[in-house]
N, C-alpha and C positions, 0 to 999 in steps of 0.2 A: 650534385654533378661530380663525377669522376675527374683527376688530372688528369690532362693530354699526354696520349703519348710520347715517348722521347724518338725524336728523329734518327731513321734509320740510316745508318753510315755505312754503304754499298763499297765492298770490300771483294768482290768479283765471288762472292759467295752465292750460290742461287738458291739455299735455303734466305739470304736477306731480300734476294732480289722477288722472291715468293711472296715475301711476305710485305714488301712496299709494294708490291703491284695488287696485292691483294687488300690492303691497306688504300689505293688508290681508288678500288673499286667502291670498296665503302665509301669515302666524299662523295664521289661520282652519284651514290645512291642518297646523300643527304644522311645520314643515318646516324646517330650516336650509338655507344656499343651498347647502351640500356636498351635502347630499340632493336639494335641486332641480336642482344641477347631473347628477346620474347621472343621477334619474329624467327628463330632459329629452335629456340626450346633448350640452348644451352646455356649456363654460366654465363656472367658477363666476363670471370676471368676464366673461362675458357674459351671466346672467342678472341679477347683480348692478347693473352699467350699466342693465336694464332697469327697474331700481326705484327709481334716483336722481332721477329727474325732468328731468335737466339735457335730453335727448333725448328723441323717441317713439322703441322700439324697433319693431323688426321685427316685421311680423304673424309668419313661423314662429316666431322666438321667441317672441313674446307668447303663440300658443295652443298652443306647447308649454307652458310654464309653466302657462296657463289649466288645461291636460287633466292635467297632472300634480297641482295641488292640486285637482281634481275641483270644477271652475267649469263654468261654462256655456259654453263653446265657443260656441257659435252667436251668444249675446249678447255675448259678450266680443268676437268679429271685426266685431259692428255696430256696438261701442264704438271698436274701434280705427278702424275704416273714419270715424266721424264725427270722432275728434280728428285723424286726417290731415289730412283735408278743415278744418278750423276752423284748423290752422297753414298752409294758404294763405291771403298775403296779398292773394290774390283771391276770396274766400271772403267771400261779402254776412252770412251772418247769423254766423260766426265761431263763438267758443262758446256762444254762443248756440242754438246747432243742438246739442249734444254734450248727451245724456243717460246719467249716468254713473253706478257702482253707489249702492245696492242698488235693483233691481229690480222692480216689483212686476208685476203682471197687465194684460192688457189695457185694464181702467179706469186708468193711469196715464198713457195717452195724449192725449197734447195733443191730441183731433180731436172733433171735432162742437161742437154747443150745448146747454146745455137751455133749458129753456122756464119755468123758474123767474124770478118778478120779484116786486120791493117792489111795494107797491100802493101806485096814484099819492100824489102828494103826501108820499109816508112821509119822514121827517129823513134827511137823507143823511149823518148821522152816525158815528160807531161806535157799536153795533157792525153798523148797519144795512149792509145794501151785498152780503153778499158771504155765503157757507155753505162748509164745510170739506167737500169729497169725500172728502177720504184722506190721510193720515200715515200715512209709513212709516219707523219710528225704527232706528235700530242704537247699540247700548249697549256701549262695550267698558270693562268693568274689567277688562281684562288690560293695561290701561297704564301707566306710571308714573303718570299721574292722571285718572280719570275723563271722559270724551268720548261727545259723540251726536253720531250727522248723522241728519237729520232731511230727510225730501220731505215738502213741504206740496201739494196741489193745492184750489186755492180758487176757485170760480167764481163771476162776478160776478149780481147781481138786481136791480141798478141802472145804468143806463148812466153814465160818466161815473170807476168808481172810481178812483181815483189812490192810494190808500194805505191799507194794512192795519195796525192793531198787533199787534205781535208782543209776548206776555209770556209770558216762564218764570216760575215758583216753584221755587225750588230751598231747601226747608225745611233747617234744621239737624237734624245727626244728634242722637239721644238724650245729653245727657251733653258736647255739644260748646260750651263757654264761648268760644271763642277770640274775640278784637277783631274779625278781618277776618273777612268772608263775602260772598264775588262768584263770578261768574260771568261768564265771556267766552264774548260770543257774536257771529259773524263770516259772513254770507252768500257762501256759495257760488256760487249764480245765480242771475236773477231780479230784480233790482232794485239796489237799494242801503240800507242803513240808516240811520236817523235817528234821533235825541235826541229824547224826548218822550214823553209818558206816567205813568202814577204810576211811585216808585221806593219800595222800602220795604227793610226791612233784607234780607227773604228774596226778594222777589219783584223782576223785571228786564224790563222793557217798553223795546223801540223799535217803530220805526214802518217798515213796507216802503215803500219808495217804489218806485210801480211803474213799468218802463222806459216804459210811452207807458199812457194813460187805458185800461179793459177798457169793452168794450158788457153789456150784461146777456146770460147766459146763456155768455158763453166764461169758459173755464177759463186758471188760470195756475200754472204749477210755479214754488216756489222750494225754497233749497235752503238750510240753517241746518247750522254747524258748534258744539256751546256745549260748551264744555269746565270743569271747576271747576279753580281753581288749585293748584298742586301745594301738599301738606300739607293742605288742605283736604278733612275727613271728609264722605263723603256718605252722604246717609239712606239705608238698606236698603230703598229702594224706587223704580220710576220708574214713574209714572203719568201717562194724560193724562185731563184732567178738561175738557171740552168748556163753552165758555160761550158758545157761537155753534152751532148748528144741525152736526152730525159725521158723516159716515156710515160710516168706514173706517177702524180703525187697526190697523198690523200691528207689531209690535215685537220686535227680536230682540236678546239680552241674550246679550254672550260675558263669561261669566264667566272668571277665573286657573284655570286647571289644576293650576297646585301648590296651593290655598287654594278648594275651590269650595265652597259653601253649604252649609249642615247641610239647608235647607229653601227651597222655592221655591214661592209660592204665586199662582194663578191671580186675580185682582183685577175682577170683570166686572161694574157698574153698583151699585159698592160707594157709600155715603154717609163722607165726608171724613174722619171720623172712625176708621172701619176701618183706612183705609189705614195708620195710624198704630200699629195694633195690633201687637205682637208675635207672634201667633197667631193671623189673622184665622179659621181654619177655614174657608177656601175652599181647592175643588180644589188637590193638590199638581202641579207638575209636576218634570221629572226632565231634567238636564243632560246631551247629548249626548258623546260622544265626546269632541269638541270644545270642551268644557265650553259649551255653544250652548243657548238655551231660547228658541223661538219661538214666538209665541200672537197670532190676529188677534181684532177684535171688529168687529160692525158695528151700524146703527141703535142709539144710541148715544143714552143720555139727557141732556140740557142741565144741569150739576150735579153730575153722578157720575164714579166713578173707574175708569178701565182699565186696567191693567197687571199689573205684577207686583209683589211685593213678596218679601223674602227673610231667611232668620236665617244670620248670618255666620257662617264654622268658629269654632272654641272660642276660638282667641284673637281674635276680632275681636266677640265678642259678640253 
């Protein structure tokens, strides 16, 4: 057996970002690269090279790989096709153009307006300004320690926004005393982050600062990586709890395969308190192949909770 690859350190490069999303897609499939290499017909160190980041590999290699862990072919060659193009250094918008996994539906496209706006005079404050269209989370605890990447799409209602806060809660598991409790959270695209806002011992606020002001009514992607630090236990749950106007969230949880949940359960405009339950008695749902559990919600109440929550195999409680 081959040694593991070496972990990819995401440096706003989308030749690296290629190649851990394509790297992800592999787990996803269960696959060792001896397996990718047959099921492909290439080198195992040329599919390997393809996962390193240091290079873009080859579109045949790419959607061989893609078709082999049973991806999206058609969207994978529009991924590749955009990070080519964005490592020309004649390339106006750069990565900035490069829309990279996961995925969602036709509403995740950057195009049109709506027609939504503050009413004149309103504070142009937070949390005024701005309404969430759509989160789309990917949850892997099949890591060495717990990670999401997150698409935001937030459209502006006031002409003029320059900056969003961004806050996680990331509560303490049942039982977990320890000194430290953080959370590292690092923008993928989209702006930049900023210092400021409440901090508290569980909860984690910065501020997006956005690359040029938005008019009311256009949309704007960014892209969030928040990972908790390793040894650090996390609650048996991941929810989003809307405190700004939401219409969209889709969330998909790859659980370990050697260790997957006794129990999974469906979490949809629950009160704050549920989520916290050991046995909320909302719908079960059941881990795929892949150990994978995917669940959307939409029209989404200002205050409540969506996700999932779950009871760990016997030794994890």
């Amino acid at each position: 057996m081959g040694r593991p690859q070496k972990e990819i350190v995401l440096d706003g490069s989308p030749a690296r970002l290629f190649a851990y999303w394509l790297r992800d897609l592999r787990g996803s499939a269960g696959l060792t690269l001896d397996q990718l290499a047959r099921r492909t017909g290439y080198g195992r160190t040329t599919v390997s090279d393809a996962m390193r980041g240091e290079k873009h590999p080859t579109r045949p290699v790419t959607l061989a790989i893609v078709g082999a862990c049973g991806g999206d072919v058609r969207r994978w060659g529009e991924y590749w096709a955009q990070v080519r193009r964005a490592l020309d250094p004649d390339c106006p918008d750069g990565p900035a153009g490069v829309t990279p996994p996961p995925w969602d539906d036709p509403a995740d496209r950057m195009t049109g307006t709506h027609a939504e706006r503050c009413p004149a005079g309103c504070a142009r404050a937070e949390p005024h300004g701005w309404y969430t269209e759509s989160v789309s989370t990917v949850l892997r605890l099949d890591t060495p320690a717990p990670e999401a990447w997150e698409r935001r799409i937030v459209v502006a209602t006031c002409d003029g926004l320059a900056r969003i806060p961004v806050g996680v809660s990331v509560p303490r598991r049942p039982g977990d005393d320890t000194a430290g409790h953080g959370l590292e959270i690092s923008l993928v695209r989209g702006g930049r982050l900023a210092d400021g806002g409440p901090q508290y011992e569980s909860y984690f606020e910065r501020f997006l600062v956005l690359p040029t002001p938005l008019k009311a009514g256009t949309r704007h992607v960014y892209e969030l990586k928040l990972r908790i630090p390793p040894a650090q236990p996390m609650a048996p749950h991941f929810v989003h709890v809307p405190l700004t106007p939401s219409q969209h969230f889709r969330l998909r949880v790859g659980f370990d395969r050697a260790s997957p949940p006794r129990t999974v359960w469906r979490l949809a405009g629950v009160p704050t308190a549920v989520i916290y339950q050991r046995d909320p008695g909302t719908p079960v749902l059941l881990p795929d192949e892949r150990g994978l559990v995917e669940t959307e919600f939409g029209d989404m109440k200002v205050g409540y909770g969506y996700g999932l929550s779950w009871l760990e195999a016997a030794t994890g409680g």
